[in-house]
C-alpha positions in Angstrom: 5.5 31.4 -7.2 4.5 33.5 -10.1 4.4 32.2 -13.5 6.4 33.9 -16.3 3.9 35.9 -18.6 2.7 33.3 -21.2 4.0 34.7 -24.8 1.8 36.9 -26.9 -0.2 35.4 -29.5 -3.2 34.9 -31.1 -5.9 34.9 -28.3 -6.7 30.9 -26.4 -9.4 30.1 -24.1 -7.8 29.2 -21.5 -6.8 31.6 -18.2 -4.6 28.4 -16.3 -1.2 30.3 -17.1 -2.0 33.1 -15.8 -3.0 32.3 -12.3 0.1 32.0 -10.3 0.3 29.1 -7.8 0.0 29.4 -3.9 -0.8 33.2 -4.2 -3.1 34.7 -1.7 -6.3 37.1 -2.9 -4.0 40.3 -3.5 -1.2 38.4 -5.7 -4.3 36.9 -7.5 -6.1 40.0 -8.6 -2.4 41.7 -9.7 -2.6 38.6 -11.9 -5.6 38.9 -13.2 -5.3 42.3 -14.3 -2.6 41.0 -17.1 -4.9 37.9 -18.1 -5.2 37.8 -22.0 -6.8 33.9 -21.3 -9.6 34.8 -24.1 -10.1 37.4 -26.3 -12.4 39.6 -24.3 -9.4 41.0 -22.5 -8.8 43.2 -26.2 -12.0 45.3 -26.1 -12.4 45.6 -22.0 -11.3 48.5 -20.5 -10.2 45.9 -17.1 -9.7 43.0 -15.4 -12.5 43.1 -12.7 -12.1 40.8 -10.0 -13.8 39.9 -7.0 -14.3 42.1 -4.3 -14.8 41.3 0.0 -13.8 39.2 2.4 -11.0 36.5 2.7 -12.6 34.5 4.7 -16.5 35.2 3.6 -18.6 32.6 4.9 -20.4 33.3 1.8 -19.7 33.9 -2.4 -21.9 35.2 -4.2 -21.0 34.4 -8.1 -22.6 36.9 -10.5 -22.2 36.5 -14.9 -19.8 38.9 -15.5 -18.9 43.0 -15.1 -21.3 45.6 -16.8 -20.5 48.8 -18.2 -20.1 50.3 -15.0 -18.2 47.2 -13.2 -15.9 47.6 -16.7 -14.8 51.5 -16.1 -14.4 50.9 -12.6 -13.0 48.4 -11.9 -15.1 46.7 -9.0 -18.0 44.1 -9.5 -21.7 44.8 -8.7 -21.5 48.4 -8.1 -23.7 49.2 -11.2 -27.8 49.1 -10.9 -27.9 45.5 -10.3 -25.5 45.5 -7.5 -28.0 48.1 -6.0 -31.0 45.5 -6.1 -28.2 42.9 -4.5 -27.4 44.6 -1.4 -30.9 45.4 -0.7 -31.9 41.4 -1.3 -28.8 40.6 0.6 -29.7 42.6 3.6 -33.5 41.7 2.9 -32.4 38.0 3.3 -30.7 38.4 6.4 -27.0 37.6 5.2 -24.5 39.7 7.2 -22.7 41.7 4.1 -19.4 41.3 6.0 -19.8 37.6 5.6 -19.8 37.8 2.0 -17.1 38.0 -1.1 -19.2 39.1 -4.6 -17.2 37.6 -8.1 -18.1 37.0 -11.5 -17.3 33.8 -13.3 -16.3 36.0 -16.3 -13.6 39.0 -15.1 -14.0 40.8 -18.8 -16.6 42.9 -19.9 -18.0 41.3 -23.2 -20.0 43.8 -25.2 -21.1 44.9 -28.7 -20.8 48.6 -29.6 -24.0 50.8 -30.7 -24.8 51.6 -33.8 -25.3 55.2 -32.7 -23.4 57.0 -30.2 -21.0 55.6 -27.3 -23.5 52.6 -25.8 -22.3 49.6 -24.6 -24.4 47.0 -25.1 -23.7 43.4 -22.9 -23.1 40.1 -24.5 -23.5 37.3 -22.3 -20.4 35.2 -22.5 -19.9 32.0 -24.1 -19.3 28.5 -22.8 -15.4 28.7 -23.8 -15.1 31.8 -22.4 -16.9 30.8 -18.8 -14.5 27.9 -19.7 -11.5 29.8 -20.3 -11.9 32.4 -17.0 -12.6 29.3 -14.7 -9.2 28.7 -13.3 -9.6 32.0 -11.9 -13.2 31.4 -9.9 -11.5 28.0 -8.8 -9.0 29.9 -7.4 -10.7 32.3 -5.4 -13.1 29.5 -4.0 -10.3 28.0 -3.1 -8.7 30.3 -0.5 -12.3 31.3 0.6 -13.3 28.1 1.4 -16.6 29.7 2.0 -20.0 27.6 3.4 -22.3 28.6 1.0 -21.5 29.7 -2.6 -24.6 31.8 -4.3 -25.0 31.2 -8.4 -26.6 34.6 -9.3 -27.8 33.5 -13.0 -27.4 30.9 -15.6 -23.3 31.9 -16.4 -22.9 31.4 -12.6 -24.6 28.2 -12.7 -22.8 27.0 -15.8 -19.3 28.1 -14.4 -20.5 25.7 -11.4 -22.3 23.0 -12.3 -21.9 22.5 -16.0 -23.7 23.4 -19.3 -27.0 21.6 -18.3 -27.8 24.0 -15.5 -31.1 25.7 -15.9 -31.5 28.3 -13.5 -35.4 27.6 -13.2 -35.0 24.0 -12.7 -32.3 24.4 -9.7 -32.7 27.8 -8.2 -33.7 28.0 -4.3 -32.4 24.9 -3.2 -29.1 23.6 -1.7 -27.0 21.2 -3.9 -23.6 19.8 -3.8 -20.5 21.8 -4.7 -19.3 19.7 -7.3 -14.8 19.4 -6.8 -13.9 22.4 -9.3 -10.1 21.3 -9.1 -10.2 17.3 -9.2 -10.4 16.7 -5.6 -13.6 15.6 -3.5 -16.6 18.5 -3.3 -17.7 19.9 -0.7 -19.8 22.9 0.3 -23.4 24.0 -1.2 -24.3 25.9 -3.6 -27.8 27.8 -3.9 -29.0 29.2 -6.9 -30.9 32.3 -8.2 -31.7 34.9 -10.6 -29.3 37.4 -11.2 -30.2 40.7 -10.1 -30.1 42.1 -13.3 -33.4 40.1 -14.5 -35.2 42.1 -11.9 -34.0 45.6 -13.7 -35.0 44.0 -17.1 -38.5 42.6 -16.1 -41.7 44.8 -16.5 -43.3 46.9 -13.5 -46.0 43.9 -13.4 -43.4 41.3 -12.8 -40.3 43.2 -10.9 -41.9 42.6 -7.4 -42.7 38.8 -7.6 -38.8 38.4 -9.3 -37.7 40.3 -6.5 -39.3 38.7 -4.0 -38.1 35.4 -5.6 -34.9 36.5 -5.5 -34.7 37.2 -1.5 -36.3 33.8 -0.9 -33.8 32.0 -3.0 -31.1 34.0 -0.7 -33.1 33.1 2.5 -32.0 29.5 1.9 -28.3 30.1 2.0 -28.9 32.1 4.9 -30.6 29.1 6.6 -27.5 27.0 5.6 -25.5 29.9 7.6 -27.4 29.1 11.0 
């Protein structure tokens, strides 16, 4: 059953109206595209939800779309979904195993000073806060074995504001419940992708091949 749109206002933080209740993947992301659950919705070209299989035995969570994600429409097909396939495949995860998300759906940005850039913002705790309901929800009807944090937002969305990525990353920990009921699955965390782009030629390798050996453990839990 799908909620009535929630009245126009002054932007909340919160996405829980929006997301309609026993609604299968398609349903949700039709939803989605009218949430106005924070204020990034105003300056975003799109909603840009998650993208793969229904049953993926794996969910990878990234931050939240980039410039190219944002006019497209679909999340990681920008450079750092580039250096994610290849780590994916690298690792040994079957692709067709795997559903890729963000834990933010809006593209939060600052404009340039000069000329058409968009520049990324990471997003703030009441905005992972506020786009939550709609990661829940997705995880839900996956039900997949292993979820993947790609990043601190990831990690935050997940496991709370204390997560730090280089204190947790490669290992498997409990799925905390996201909804009030008992946890379960694992979750293994990593860079995101987009670190290796930023890091210098001296460093991109060794991130890179951090990276693939954080993903190597959730392809372990896989076996």
């Amino acid at each position: 059953m799908t909620p009535s749109t929630p009245a126009r206002g002054a932007p909340g933080y919160d996405a829980s109206p929006y997301v309609p209740e026993g609604a299968d993947l398609e349903a949700l992301r039709g939803a989605a595209a009218r949430c106005e659950g924070c204020p990034l919705f105003e300056n975003a070209t799109q909603t840009v939800f998650g993208a793969g299989e229904a049953h993926a035995r794996v969910v990878l969570v990234g931050e939240q779309p980039g410039d190219q994600e944002d006019r497209r429409g679909q999340p990681f097909v920008g450079p750092a979904g580039g250096v994610l396939v290849r780590a994916v495949d690298e690792a040994g995860i079957d692709p067709t195993d795997t559903y890729v998300t963000n834990a933010v759906k809006h593209f939060k940005f600052e404009q340039a000073p000069r000329g058409k850039r968009r520049i990324h913002k990471p997003p703030g705790l009441r905005e992972i806060g506020a786009c939550k309901p709609w990661l829940v929800a997705e995880l839900a009807l996956i039900d997949p074995e292993v979820v993947v944090a790609l990043g601190a937002t990831a990690g935050k969305a997940l496991l709370g504001s204390s997560f730090r990525v280089g204190e947790q990353r490669g290992t498997a920990l409990p799925l905390p419940a996201l909804d009030g009921g008992n946890g379960e699955g694992v979750l293994v965390a990593t860079i995101h992708p987009s670190a290796v782009l930023r890091a210098d030629d001296a460093a991109r390798a060794e991130l890179y091949a951090g990276l693939v050996a954080d993903l190597k453990v959730a392809a372990r839990l896989l076996e």
